[in-house]
C-alpha positions in Angstrom: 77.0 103.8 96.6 79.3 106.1 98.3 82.8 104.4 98.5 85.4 104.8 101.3 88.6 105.0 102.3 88.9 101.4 103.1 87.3 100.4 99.7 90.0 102.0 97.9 92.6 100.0 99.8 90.7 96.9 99.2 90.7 98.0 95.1 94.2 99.1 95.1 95.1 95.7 96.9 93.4 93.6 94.5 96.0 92.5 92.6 98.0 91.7 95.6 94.8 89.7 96.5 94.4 87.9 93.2 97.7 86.8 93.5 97.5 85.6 97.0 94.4 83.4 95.6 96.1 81.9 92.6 98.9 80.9 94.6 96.5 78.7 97.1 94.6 77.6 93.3 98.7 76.5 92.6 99.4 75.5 96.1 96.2 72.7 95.6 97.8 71.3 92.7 101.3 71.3 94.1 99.9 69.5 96.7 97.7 66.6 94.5 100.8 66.5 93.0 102.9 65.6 95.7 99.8 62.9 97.1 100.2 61.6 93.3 103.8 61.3 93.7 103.9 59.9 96.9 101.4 57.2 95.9 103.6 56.1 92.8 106.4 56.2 95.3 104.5 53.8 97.4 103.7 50.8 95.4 106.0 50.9 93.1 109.0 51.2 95.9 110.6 48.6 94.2 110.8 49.2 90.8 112.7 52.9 92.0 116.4 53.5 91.9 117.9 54.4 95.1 118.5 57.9 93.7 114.8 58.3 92.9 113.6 57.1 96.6 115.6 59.9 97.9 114.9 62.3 95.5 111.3 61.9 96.3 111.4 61.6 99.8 113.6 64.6 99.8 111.1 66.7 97.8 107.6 65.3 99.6 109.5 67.2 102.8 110.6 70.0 100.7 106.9 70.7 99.4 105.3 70.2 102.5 107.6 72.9 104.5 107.3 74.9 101.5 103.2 74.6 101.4 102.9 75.2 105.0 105.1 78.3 104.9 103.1 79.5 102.2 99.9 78.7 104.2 101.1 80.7 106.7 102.3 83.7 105.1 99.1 84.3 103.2 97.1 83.8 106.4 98.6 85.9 108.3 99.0 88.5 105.8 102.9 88.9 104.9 102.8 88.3 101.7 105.2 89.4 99.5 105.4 89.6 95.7 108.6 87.3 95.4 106.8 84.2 96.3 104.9 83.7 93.1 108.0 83.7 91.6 109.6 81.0 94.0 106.3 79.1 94.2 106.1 79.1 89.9 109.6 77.8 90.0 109.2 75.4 92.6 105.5 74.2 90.7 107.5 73.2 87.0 110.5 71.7 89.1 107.9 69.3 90.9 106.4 68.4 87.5 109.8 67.7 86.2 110.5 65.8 88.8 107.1 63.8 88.6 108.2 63.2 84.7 111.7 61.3 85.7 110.0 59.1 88.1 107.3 58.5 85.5 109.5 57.5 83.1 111.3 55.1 85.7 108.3 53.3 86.6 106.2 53.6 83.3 108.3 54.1 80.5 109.7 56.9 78.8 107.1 57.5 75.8 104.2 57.5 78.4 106.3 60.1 80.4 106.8 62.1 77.4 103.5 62.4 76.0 101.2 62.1 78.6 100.6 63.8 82.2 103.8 66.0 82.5 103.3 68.2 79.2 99.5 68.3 80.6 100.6 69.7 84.0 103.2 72.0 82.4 100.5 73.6 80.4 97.9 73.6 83.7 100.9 75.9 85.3 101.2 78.1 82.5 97.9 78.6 82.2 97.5 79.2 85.6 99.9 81.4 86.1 97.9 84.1 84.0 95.9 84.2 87.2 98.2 86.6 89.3 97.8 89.1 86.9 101.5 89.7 86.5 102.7 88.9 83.1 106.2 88.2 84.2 105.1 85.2 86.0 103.4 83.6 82.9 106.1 84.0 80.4 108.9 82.5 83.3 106.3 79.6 83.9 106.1 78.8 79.9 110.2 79.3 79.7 111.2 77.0 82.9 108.6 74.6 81.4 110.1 74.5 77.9 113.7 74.6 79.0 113.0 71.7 82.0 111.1 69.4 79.5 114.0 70.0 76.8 116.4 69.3 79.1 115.7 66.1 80.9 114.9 64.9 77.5 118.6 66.0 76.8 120.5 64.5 79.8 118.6 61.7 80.8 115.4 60.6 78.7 116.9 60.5 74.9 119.2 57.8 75.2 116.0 55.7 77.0 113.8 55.9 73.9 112.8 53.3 71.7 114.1 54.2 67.8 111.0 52.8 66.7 109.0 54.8 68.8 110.3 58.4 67.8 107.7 58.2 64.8 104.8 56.1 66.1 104.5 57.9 69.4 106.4 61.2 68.4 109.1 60.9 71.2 111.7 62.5 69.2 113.3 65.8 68.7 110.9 67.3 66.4 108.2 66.1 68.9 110.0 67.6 71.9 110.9 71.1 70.2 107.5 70.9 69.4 105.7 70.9 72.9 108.5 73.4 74.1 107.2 75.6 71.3 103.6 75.0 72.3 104.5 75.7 75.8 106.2 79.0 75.1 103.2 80.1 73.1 101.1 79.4 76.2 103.3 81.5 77.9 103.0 83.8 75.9 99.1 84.0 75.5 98.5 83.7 79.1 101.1 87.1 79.7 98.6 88.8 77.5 95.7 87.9 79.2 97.4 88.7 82.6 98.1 92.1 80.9 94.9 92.5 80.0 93.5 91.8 83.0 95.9 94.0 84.9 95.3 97.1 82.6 91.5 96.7 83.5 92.1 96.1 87.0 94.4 99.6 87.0 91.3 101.2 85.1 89.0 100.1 88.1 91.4 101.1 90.8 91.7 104.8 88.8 88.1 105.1 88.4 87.8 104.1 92.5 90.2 107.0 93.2 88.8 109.2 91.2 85.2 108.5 92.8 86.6 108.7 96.3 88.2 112.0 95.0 84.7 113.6 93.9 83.2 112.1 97.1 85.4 114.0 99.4 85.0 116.9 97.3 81.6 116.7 97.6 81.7 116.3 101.3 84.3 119.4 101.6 81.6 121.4 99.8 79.1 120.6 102.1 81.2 121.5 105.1 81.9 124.7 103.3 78.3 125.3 102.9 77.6 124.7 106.0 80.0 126.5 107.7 79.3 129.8 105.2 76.2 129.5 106.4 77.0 130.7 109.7 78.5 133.6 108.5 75.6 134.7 106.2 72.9 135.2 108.5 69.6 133.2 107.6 67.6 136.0 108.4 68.1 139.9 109.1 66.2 140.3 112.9 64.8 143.7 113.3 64.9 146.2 116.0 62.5 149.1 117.3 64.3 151.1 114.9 65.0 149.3 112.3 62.9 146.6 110.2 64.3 144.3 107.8 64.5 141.1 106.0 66.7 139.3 103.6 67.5 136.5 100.4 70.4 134.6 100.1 70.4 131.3 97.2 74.0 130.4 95.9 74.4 128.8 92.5 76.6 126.2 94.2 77.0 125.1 97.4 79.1 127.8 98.3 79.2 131.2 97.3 80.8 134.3 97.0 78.0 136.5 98.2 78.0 138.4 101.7 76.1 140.3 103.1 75.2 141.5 107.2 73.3 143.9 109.7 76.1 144.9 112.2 73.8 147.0 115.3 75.9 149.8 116.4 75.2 150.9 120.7 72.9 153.7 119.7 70.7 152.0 117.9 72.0 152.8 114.2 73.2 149.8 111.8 76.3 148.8 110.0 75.0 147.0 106.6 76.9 145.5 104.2 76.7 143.6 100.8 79.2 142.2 99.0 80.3 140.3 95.7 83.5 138.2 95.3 84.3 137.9 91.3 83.9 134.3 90.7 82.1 131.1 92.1 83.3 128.0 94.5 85.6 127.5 97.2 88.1 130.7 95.8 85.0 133.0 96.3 84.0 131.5 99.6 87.2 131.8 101.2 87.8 135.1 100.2 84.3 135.8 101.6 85.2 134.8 104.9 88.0 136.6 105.2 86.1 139.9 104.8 83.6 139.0 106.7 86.0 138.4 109.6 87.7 141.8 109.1 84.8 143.3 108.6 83.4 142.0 112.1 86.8 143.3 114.0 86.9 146.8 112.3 82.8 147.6 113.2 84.1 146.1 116.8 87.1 148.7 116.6 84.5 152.0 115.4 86.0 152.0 112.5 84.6 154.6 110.0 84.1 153.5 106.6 86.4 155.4 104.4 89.0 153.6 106.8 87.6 150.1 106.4 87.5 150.6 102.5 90.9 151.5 102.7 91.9 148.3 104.9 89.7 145.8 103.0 91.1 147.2 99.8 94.4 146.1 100.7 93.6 143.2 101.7 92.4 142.4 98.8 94.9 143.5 96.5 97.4 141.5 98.2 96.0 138.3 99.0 93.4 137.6 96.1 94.4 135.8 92.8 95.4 137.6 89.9 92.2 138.8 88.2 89.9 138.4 91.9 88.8 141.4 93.1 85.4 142.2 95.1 82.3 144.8 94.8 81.0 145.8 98.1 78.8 148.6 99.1 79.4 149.8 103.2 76.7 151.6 104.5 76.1 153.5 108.1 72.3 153.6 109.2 72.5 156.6 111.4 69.5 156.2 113.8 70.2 159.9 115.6 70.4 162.0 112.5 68.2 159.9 110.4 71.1 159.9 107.1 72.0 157.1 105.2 76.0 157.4 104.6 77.9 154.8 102.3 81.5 154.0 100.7 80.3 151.8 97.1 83.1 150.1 96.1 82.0 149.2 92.4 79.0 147.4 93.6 75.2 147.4 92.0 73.9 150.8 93.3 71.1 150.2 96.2 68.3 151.4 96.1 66.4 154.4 98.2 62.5 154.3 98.7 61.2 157.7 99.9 57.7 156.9 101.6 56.6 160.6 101.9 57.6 161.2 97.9 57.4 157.7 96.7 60.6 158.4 94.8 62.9 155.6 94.5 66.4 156.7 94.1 69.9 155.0 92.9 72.6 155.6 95.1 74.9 155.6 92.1 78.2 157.4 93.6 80.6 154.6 93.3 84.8 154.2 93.5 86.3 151.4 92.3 86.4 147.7 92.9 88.4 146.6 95.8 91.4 144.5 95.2 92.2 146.6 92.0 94.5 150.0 92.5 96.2 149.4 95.9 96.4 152.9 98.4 92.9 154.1 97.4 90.9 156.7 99.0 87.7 155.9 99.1 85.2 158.9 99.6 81.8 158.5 102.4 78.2 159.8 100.6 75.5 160.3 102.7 71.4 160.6 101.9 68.6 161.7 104.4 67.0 158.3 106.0 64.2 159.6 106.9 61.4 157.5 109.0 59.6 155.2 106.8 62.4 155.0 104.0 63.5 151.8 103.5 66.8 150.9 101.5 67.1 147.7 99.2 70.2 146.4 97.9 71.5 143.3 96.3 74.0 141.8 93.7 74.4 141.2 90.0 72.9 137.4 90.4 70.1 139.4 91.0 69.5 142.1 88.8 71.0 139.7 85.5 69.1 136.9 85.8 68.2 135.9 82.3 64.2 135.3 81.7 62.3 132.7 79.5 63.2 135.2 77.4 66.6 136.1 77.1 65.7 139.7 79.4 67.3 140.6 82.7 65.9 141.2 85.9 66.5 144.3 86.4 63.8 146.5 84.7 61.3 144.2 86.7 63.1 144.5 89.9 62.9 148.6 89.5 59.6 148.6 88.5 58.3 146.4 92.0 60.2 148.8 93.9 58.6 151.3 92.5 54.9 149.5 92.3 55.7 148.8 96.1 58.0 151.6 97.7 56.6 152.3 101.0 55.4 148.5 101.8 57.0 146.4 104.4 60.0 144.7 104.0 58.6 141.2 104.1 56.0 142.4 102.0 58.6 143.5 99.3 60.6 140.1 99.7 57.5 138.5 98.3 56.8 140.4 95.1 60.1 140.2 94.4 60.8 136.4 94.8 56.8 136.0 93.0 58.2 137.9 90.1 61.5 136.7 89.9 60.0 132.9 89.9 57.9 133.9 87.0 60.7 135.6 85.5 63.1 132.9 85.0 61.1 129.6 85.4 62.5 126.4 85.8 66.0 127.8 84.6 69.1 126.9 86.8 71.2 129.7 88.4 73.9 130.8 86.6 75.4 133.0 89.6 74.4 133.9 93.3 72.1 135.6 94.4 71.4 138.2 97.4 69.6 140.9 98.6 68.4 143.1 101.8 65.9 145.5 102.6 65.7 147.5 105.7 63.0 150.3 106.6 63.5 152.7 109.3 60.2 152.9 110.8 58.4 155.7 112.0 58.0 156.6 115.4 
């Protein structure tokens, strides 16, 4: 399924959001903790010191400002990383906390052994759940150095000697649990590492699909909008009758070809192969085309716009780019055929009256390679009923079932066929060619044209 831009936020805020979720998981238990507290506090109001009644009273209003800031900051989404921090600090102070006043009420060996180490390790362990290692190893090290020091300062003195062995209240015991704590600490970082180097992997491989998406829709805009500058199909005149073929191997190209109608009735045609495939190929495509379309406009001739595309070319293409294209003039009044071939396949003549086919095989060079060129014009009688086919390399080397090239059956159609109609010749060819290569992919575009000049 297609992912968008607002599913990548979500991924790339999921750690933010896993956070945010552990801290209301933490925030629940602060806050059975506190009712826990509060109930002790309670019922056993008289068996507190003065110090301890304040102390809790003090903390139930601290917790409960501090809970309903929280709940407030997550709702209403500003969040910040710093509070898992506070909150883990503020979670292993409550449970020491709850540990003095259990030991006041109930005794110290209960207080040591029993419900506080357990909540301690609940912390820890859920601390692994923001996915921040940080957070688990600070949990397991306020933990251990909490529970070693209220031992310390206040609970040592308050044990029973006889009960350091039966119920494991000494220092052995204590170092002990602070050990085990730190080793919870550090087992939960590693999972919270873990976790975070698979949730990085997901949010990567969401980029990278939101990446290829927006290629993929680029591509088609590109397709779509070279296909408005490749016409779908040559229209005719009363002079002129013609038909084309245009199948990239992506989708874009860097095929081009056009009928341009001059005011007298003769025709511009061109055809035209950028080196390479993709988006590099189509641009460069559309950039001849457009200065193509403003020099016919201009009455360019074509030596001149050889000259013009060439530089063009040679100064804005890539290193190694350059571009075959054959320019041809259709002149209706004096029935020739002239033409500027700038290294492109040679197009092909078909002579009704001699059923000849002939190569048009005067070429210069590619354009884009030796800047300054002059190009040199060749004409050839266009006589009524001739028609001219021409088309590029994707073509002509298309690789059969067989390892051969087009080519020798392409010559050999236009040959079998010189002298039929366009259309006509457009279906032999594509017959042949789909019998030719067979369910083998495209390995490079391919175009062609033909145009007859019919009889009067």
């Amino acid at each position: 399924m297609p992912i968008s831009n607002d599913q990548l936020e979500t991924f790339e805020s999921a750690i933010q959001r896993v956070e945010m979720r552990s801290q209301r998981i933490i925030s629940a238990l602060l806050i059975v903790t506190l009712i826990f507290i509060n109930i002790i506090f309670h019922t056993q109001l008289q068996d507190l010191s003065l110090a301890f009644r304040y102390a809790v009273i003090g903390l139930s209003l601290f917790l409960g400002l501090w809970l309903a800031l929280l709940v407030m900051v997550i709702r209403f989404g500003h969040y910040h990383h710093f509070v898992k921090y506070v909150n883990v600090i503020i979670q292993v102070s409550t449970v020491t906390l709850f540990l003095l006043v259990s030991s006041n009420l109930v005794g110290v060996t209960f207080a040591l052994t029993s419900a506080a180490p357990f909540f301690y390790l609940l912390i820890i362990g859920v601390s692994s759940l923001t996915f921040n290692p940080k957070v688990a190893i600070i949990a397991a090290g306020f933990a251990a150095g909490q529970y070693v020091g209220v031992y310390a300062f206040w609970l040592q003195d308050l044990v029973k000697p006889e009960d350091y062995v039966i119920y494991n209240t000494g220092w052995p015991a204590i170092l002990m649990r602070s050990l085990i704590f730190i080793a919870m600490g550090a087992a939960s970082m590693l999972i919270a590492m873990q976790a975070r180097r698979l949730l990085n992997r997901a949010v990567e491989q969401a980029r990278q699909e939101v990446h290829i998406q927006h290629m993929e829709e680029d591509m088609m805009l590109a397709a779509e909008i070279q296909s408005r500058l490749i016409p779908e199909q040559l229209v005719g005149n009363e002079y002129f009758e013609m038909t084309s073929f245009y199948r990239p191997a992506n989708k874009v190209g860097g095929d081009y070809f056009d009928m341009i109608a001059a005011p007298d009735g003769s025709q511009y045609a061109f055809m035209a192969d950028v080196s390479g495939k993709g988006y590099a190929a189509a641009m460069m495509m559309a950039n001849l085309q457009s200065i193509i379309s403003l020099m016919v406009q201009e009455g360019r001739d074509l030596r001149d716009m050889m000259r013009v595309l060439n530089q063009a070319v040679f100064h804005a293409s890539a290193r190694g780019r350059f571009v075959t294209l054959i320019a041809m003039y259709l002149d209706k009044p004096q029935n020739e055929l002239h033409y500027v071939n700038c290294g492109h396949n040679p197009p092909l003549l078909c002579e009704t009256a001699t059923g000849n086919v002939i190569e048009l095989s005067q070429a210069d060079p590619v354009l884009g390679v030796i800047e300054n060129y002059q190009f040199q014009m060749h004409s050839m009688p266009f006589e009524p009923g001739s028609s001219l086919f021409a088309y590029t390399d994707g073509l002509s080397e298309a690789n059969g079932m067989d390892g051969t090239q087009f080519k020798p059956v392409l010559d050999q159609i236009l040959c079998d066929y010189c002298g039929k109609s366009p259309r006509e010749l457009k279906q032999h060819i594509l017959d042949a060619l789909g019998a030719h290569i067979g369910e083998k992919s495209m390995r490079d575009d391919m175009s062609f044209f033909c145009v007859c000049r019919k009889k009067p």
